[in-house]
C-alpha positions as CSV (number, residue, x, y, z in Angstrom):
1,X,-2.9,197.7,72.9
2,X,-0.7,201.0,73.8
3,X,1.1,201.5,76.0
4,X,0.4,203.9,79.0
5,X,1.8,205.9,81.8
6,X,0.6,206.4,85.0
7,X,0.7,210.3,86.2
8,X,1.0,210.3,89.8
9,X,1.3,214.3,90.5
10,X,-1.5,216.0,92.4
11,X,-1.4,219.2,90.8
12,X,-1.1,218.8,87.0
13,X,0.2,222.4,85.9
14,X,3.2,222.2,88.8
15,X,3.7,219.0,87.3
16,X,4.0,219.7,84.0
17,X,6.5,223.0,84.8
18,X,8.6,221.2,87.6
19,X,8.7,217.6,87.2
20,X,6.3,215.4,87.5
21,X,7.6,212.1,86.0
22,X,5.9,208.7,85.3
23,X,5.2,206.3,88.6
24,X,5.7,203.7,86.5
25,X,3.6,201.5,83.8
26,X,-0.1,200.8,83.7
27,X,-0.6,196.5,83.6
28,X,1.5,196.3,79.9
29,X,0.9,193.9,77.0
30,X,3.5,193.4,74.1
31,X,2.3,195.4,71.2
32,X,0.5,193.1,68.8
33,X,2.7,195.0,66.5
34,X,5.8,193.3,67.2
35,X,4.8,189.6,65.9
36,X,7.3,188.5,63.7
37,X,6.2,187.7,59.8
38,X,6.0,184.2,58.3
39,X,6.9,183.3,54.6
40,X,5.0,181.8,52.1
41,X,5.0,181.6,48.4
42,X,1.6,184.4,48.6
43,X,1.7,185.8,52.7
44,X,3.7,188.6,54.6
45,X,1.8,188.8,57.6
46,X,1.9,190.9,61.1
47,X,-0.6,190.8,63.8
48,X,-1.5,194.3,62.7
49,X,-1.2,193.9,59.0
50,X,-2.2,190.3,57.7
51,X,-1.3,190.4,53.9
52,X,-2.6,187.3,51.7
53,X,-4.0,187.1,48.3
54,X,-7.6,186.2,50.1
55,X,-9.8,189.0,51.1
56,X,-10.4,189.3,54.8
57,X,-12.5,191.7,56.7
58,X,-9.9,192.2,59.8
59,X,-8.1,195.7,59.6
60,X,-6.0,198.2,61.4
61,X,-7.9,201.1,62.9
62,X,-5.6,204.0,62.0
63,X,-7.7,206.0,64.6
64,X,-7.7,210.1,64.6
65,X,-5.0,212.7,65.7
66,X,-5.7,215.2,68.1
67,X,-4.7,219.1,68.0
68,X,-4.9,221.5,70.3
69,X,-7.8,223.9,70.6
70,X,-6.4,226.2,73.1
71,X,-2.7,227.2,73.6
72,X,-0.6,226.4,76.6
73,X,1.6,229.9,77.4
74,X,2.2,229.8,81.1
75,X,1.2,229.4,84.5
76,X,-2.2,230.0,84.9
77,X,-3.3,228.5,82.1
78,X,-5.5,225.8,81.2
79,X,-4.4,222.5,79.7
80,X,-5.7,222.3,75.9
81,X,-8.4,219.8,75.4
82,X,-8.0,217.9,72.0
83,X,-10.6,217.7,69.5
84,X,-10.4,215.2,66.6
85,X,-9.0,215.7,63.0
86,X,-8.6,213.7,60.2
87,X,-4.8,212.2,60.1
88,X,-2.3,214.8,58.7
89,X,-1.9,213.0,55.3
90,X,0.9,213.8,52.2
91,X,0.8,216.8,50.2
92,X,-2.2,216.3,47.3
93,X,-4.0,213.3,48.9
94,X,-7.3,213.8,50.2
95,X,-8.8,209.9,51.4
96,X,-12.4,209.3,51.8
97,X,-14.0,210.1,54.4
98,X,-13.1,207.7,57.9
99,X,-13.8,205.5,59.5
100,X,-17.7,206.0,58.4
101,X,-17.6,203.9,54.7
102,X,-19.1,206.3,51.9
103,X,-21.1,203.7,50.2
104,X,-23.0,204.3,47.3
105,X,-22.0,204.4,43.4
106,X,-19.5,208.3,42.9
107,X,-19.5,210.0,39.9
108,X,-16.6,208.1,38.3
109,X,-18.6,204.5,38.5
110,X,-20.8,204.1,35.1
111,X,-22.5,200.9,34.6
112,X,-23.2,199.5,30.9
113,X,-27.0,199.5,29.7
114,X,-28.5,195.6,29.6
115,X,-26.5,193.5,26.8
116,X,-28.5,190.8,25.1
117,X,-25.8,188.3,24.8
118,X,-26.7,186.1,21.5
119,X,-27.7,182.2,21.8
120,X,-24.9,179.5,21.3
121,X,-25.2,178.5,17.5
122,X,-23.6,175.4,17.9
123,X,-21.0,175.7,15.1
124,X,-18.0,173.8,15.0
125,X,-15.5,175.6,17.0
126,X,-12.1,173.6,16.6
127,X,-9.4,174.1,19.4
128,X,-5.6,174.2,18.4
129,X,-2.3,174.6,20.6
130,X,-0.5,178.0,19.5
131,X,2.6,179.3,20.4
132,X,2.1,182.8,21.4
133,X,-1.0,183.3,23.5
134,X,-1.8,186.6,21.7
135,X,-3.1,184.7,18.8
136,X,-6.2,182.9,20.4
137,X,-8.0,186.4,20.6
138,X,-10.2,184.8,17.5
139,X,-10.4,181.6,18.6
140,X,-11.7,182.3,21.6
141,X,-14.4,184.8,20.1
142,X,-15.2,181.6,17.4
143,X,-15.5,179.7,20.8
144,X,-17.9,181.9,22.4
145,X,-20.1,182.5,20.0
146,X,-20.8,178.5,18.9
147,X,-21.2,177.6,22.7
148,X,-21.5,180.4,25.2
149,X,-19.1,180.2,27.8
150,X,-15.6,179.6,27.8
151,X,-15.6,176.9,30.4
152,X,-15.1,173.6,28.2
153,X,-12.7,176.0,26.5
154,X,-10.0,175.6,29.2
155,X,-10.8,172.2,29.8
156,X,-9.9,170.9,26.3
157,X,-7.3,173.5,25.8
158,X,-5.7,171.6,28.8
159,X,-6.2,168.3,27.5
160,X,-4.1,169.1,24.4
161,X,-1.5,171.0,26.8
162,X,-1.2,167.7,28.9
163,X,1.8,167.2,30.9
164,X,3.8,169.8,28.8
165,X,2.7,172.9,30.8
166,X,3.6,174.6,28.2
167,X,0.5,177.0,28.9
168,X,-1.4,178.3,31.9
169,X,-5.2,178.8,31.4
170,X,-7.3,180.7,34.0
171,X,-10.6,181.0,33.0
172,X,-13.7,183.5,35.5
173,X,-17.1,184.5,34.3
174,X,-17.6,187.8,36.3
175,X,-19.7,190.8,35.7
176,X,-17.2,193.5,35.9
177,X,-19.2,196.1,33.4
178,X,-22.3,196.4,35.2
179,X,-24.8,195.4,32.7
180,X,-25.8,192.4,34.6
181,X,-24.0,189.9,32.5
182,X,-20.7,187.7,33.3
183,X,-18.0,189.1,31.2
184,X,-15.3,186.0,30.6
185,X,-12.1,187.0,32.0
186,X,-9.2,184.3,30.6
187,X,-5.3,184.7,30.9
188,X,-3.1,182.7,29.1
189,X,0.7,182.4,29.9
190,X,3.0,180.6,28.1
191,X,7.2,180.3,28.5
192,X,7.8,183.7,27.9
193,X,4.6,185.3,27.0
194,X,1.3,185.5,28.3
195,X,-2.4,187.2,27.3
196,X,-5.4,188.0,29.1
197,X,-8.6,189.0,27.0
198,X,-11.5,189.9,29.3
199,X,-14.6,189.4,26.3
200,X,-18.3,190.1,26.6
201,X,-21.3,191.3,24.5
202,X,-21.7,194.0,22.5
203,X,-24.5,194.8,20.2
204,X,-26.0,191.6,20.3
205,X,-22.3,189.6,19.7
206,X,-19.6,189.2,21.4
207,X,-16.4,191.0,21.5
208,X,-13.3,191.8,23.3
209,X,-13.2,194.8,25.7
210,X,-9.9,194.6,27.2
211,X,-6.8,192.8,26.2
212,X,-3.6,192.6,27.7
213,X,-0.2,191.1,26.0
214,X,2.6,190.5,27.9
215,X,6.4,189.7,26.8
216,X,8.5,188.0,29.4
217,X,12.1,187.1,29.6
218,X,12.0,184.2,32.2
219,X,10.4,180.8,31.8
220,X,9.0,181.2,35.5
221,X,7.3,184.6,34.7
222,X,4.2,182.5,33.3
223,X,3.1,181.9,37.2
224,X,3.1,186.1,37.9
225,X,1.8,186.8,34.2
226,X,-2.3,186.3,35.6
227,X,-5.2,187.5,37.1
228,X,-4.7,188.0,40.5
229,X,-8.4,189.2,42.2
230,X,-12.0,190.3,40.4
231,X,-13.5,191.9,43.5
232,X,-14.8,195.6,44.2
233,X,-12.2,197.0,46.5
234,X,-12.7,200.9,45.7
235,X,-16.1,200.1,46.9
236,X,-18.5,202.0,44.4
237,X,-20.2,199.1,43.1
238,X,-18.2,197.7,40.3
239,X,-15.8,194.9,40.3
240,X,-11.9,195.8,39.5
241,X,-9.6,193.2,37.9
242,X,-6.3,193.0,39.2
243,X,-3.4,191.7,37.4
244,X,-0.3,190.0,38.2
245,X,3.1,190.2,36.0
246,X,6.6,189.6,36.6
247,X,8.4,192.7,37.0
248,X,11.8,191.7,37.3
249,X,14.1,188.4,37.9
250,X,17.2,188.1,39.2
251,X,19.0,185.4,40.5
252,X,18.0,185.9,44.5
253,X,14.8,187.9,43.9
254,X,11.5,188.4,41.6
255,X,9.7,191.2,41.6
256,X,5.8,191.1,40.8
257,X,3.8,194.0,39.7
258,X,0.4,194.4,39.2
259,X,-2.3,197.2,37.8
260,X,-5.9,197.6,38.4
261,X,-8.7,198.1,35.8
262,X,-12.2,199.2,36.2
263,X,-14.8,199.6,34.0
264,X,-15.8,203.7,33.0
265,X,-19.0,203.0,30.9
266,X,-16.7,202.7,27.5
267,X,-13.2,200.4,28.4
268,X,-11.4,199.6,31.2
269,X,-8.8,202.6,32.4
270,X,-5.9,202.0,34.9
271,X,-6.2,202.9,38.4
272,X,-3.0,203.1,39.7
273,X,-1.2,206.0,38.5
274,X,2.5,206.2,39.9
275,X,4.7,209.0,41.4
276,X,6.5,210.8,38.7
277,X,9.7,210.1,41.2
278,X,12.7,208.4,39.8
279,X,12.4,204.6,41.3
280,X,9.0,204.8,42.6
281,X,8.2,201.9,40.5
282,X,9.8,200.0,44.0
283,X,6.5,200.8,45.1
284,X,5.4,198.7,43.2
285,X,6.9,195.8,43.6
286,X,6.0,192.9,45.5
287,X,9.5,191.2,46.1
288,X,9.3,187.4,46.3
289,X,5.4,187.8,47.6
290,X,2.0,188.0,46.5
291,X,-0.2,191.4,45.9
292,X,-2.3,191.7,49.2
293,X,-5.8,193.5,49.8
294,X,-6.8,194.9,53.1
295,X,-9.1,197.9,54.5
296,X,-6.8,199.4,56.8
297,X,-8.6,202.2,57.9
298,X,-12.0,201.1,57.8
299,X,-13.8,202.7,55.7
300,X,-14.7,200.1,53.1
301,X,-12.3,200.7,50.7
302,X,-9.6,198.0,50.2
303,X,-5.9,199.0,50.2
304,X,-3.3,197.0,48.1
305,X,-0.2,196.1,49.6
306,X,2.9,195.1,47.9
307,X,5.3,193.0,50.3
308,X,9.6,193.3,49.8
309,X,9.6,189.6,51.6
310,X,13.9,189.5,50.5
311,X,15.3,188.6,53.8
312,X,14.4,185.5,56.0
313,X,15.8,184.2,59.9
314,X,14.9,181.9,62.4
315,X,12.7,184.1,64.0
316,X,11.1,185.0,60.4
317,X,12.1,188.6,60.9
318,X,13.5,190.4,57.6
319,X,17.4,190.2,58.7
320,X,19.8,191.7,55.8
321,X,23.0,190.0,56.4
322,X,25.5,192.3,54.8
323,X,27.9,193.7,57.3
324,X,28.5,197.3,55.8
325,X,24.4,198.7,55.6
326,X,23.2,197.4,59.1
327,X,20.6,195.3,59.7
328,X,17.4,195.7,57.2
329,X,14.0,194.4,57.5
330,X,11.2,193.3,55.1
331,X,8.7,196.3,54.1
332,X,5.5,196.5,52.6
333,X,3.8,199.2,50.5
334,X,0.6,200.8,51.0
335,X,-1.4,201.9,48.3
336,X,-4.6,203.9,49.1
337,X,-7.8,204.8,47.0
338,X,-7.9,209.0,46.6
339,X,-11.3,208.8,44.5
340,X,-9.9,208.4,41.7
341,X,-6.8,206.6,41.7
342,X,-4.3,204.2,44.0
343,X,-1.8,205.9,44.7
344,X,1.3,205.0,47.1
345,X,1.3,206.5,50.6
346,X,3.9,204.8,52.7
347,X,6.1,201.6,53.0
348,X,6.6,200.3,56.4
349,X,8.5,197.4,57.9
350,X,8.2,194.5,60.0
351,X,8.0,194.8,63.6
352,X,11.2,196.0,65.2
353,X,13.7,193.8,66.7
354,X,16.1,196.7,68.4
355,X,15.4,199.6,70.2
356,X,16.3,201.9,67.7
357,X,14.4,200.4,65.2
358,X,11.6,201.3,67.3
359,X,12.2,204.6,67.7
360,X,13.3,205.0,64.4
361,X,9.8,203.8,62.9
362,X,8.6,206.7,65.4
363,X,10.4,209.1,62.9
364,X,8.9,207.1,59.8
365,X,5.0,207.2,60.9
366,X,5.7,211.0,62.3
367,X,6.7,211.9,59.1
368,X,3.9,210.9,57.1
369,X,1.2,212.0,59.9
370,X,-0.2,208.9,61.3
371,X,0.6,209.7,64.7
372,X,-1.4,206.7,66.4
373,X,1.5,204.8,65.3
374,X,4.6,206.7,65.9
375,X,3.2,207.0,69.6
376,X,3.1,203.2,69.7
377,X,6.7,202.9,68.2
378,X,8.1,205.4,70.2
379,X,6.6,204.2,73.8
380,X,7.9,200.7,72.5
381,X,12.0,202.3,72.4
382,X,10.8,203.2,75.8
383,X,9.6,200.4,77.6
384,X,9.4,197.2,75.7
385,X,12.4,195.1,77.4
386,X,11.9,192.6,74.6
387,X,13.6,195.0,72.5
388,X,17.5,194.1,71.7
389,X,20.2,196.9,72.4
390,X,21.7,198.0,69.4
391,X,25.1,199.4,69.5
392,X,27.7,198.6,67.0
393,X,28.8,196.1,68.6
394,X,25.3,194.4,69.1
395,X,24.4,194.1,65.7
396,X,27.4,193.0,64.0
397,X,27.8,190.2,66.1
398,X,24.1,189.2,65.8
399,X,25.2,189.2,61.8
400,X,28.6,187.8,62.3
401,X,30.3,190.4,61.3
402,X,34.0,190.2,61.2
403,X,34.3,193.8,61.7
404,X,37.0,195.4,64.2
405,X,34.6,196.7,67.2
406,X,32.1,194.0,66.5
407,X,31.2,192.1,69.1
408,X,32.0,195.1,71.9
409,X,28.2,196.4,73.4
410,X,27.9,199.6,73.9
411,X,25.7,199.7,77.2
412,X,24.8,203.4,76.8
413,X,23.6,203.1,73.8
414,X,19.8,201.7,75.0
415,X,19.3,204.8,77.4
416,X,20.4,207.3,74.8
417,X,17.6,205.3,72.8
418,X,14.8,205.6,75.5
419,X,16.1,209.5,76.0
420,X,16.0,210.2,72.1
421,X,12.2,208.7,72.4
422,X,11.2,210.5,75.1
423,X,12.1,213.6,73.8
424,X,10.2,212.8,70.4
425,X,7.2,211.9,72.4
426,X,7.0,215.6,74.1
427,X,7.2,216.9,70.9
428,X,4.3,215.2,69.5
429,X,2.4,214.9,72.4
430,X,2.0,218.9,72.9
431,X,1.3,219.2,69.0
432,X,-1.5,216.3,69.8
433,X,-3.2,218.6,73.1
434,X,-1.9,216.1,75.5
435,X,-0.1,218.5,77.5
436,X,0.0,216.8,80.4
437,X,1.9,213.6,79.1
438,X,4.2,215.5,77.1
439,X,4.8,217.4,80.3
440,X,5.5,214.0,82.2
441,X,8.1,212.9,79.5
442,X,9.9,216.0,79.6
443,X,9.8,216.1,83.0
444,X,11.1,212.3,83.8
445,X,14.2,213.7,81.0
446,X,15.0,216.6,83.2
447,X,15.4,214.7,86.1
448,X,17.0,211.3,85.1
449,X,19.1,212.1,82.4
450,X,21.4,215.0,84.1
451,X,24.4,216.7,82.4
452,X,27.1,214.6,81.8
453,X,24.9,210.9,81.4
454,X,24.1,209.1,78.1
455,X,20.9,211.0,76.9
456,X,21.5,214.2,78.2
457,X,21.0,215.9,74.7
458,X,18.1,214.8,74.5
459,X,17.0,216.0,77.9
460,X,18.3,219.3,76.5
461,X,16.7,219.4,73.5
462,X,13.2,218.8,75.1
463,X,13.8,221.7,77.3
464,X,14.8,223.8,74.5
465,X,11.5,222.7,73.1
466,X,9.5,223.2,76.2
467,X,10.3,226.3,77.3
468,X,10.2,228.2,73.8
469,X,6.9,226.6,73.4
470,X,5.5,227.5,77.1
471,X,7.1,231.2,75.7
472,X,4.0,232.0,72.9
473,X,2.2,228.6,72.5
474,X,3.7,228.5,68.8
475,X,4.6,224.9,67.6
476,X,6.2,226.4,64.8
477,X,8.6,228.6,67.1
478,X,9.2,225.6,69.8
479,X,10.7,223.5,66.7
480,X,12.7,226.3,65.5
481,X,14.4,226.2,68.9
482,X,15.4,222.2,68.7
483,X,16.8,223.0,65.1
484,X,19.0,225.9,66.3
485,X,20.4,223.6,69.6
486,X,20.5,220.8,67.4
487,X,22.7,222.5,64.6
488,X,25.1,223.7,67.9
489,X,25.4,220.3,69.1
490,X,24.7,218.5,66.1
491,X,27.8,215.7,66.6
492,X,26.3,214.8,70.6
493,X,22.3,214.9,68.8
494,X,23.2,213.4,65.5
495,X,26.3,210.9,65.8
496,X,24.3,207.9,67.8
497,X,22.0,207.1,64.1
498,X,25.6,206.7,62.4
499,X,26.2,203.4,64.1
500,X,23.2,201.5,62.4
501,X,24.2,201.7,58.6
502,X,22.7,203.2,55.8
503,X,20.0,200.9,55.7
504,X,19.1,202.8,59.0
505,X,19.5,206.6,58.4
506,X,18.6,208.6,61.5
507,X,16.5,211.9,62.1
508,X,17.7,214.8,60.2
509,X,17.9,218.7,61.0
510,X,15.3,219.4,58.8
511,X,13.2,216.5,60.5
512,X,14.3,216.2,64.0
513,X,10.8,218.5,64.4
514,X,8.8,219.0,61.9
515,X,5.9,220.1,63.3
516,X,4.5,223.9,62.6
517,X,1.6,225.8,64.0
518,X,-1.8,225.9,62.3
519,X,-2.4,228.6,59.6
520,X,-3.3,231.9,61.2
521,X,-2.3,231.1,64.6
């Protein structure tokens, strides 16, 4: 649930030019956002977000953003009344269509004519232990074609394995071609190598379509070196297999990739094509965690999520305890379906436990357009009291730091906070229509942060704002006016994010507004 404000103010326009501020809170819930995470070996879960290996039907309803269809320029105006459009997304990603699913088969999803798979001929098909898992390709086409399946395979494969575990066998019959037959889908990982062969029939015998060798350096790679899902999650019709492999291993951390394959009427291609960005294989990493699926959005296509699960507390919160970074938090990353790849959108963090943090994941969901959230993080840095303060002196002595100042609160540092938000909400509020609450926010600044008080600049950075926006009704020109105060003052607007650490950078000049006016207006 988000949280609301109650406008008490009779006359809405006088309110919004002279001062109408919030009465107080509507009957408030804590965010379901802010549940802490627990660890397991395959889970990084939040209330909003719960990220498993399993496939469950419970999502996040990103919602829609609203723009103004009318322009506010004065008194004697009207307020704008907000219409709905899709969320703002990144630059060259165009999602399906929400929240209605587009179901049916696209273009890009070609089933396989009807195989005739040949009958068992019941020839001797001997089973032997080998040492690199690459090398049962043939037996295991020997095997299929004397008894069928690949079933009995495993289970006397094992039997010679015994207590050695010197080899992993999964074995899953699955029709992931579309020609109405299971395809036999078998990894094999061994100490520091592993295979998976995904064989079917072709032409009346059977043959391999897909095969997958894998050269690891670590003898606990075998457990990530496997097939992690068989399930349709771009939701045209055909099933995707998902696999798991060890990335990288350190001595604190492994990190576990993964790729997805789907069928295109003649082999199995990749789906998820990464940025071309030095280091965006992070993205791809799911740190000490399993690969999750989820439909976020709701529109019937799954999402994979990679979880960074590296730091753990008491309260199962992602705490980094290094002293000269700040406090960081464990992240997940979203990968969403574009028609015809996954590609990464955003990584976002557990709950917040400070204020800042808050407001700071306000900046994060702003930037990237999905401004349901930001409004729920920044009205959090407002008025959830279960936040902590986060001064210098607050964190480091949650961490233990022995740093000189630690330990010292800085009790102006929480109303800065709550200022900074405000001021964030009445920029995003008049770019969203809503007028009337951006008004209240900017109003309640005005009047209870005064020249001289903790917060101030951002009182005068949300008149700046106002007023050149009430000027022309041009979003592009009311940002242009915070940038030009803000480079004046930029030490009073800019110095409070320089407490946190770099694991916490603050807003920047270029970002402090980023929002611009439609084309053509």
């Amino acid at each position: 649930m988000s949280y609301r404000v109650k406008i008490t103010c009779g006359a809405v326009l006088l309110g919004l030019l002279f001062g109408c501020q919030p009465a107080g809170m509507a009957d408030t819930t804590v965010s379901p956002f802010q549940e802490s995470a627990t660890k397991t070996a395959d889970s990084f879960a939040t209330d909003k977000f719960s990220i498993t290996t399993t496939h469950t039907e419970t999502a996040t309803l990103f919602g829609s953003t609203e723009t103004p269809t009318a322009r506010f320029a004065g008194p004697g105006t009207s307020t704008p009344s907000p219409t709905e459009n899709p969320t703002h997304w990144p630059d060259g990603f165009t999602p399906t269509t929400r929240p209605t699913p587009t179901r049916g088969l696209p273009p890009t999803a070609t089933l396989s004519p009807r195989e005739t798979c040949p009958p068992p001929t019941g020839a001797d098909a001997p089973i032997q232990l080998l040492k690199d898992p690459a090398q049962y390709e043939q037996p295991l086409l020997t095997y299929l074609a004397a008894r069928g399946n690949l079933h009995e395979f495993k289970e006397s494969l094992e039997s010679l394995i015994g207590e050695t575990r010197s080899l992993d066998v999964e074995v899953f019959e699955e029709d992931v071609t579309g020609d109405l037959n299971g395809e036999f889908l078998i990894s094999l990982a061994a100490w520091d190598s592993a295979a998976i062969f995904i064989l079917g029939c072709r032409n009346g015998e059977y043959a391999v379509f897909h095969r997958i060798l894998l050269a690891n350096w670590e003898e606990s790679s075998r457990w990530f070196a496997s097939l992690t899902a068989i399930m349709d999650i771009n939701g045209n019709g055909i099933k995707e297999v998902v696999y798991s492999f060890m990335a990288n291993a350190g001595m604190r951390f492994t990190d576990v990739s993964a790729q997805v394959l789907e069928w295109d009427g003649k082999g199995f291609r990749e789906l998820m094509q990464d940025d071309p960005d030095p280091g965006s294989e992070w993205n791809r990493y799911a740190v000490d965690a399993g690969i999750g699926f989820r439909d976020i959005d709701e529109n019937g296509i799954m999402e994979l999520i990679f979880p960074a699960s590296m730091f753990w507390n008491d309260e199962g919160m992602g705490v980094y305890r290094g002293c000269d970074g700040g406090v960081d938090r464990n992240t997940f990353a979203i990968w969403m379906w574009d028609g015809e790849y996954y590609r990464f959108m955003w990584r976002e963090a557990v709950p917040p436990v400070y204020r800042f943090q808050a407001a700071l994941d306000g900046d994060s969901f702003t930037s990237i357009g999905l401004y349901d959230r930001a409004e729920e993080m920044y009205l959090r840095a407002v008025f959830d009291d279960a936040l902590k303060p986060g001064s210098f002196g607050d964190w480091t002595f949650d961490m233990k730091c022995d740093l000189i100042g630690s330990g010292k609160s800085d009790p102006t540092e929480p109303p800065r906070i709550r200022a900074y938000a405000r001021f964030r909400l009445t920029e995003l509020y008049v770019y969203l229509g809503r007028v009337m609450e951006a008004g209240s926010h900017r109003s309640y600044l005005r009047t209870s942060f005064p020249l001289g008080s903790p917060g101030y600049i951002y009182a005068y950075l949300a008149n700046a704002f106002w007023w050149a926006y009430v000027k022309d009704g041009s979003m592009t020109d009311a940002c242009a006016a915070v940038r030009d105060e803000a480079e004046k003052f930029h030490a009073d607007v800019f110095g409070l994010f320089g407490n946190y650490g770099f694991y916490n950078s603050g807003p920047t000049l270029e970002n402090i507004c980023p929002f611009t006016s439609p084309a053509g207006e």
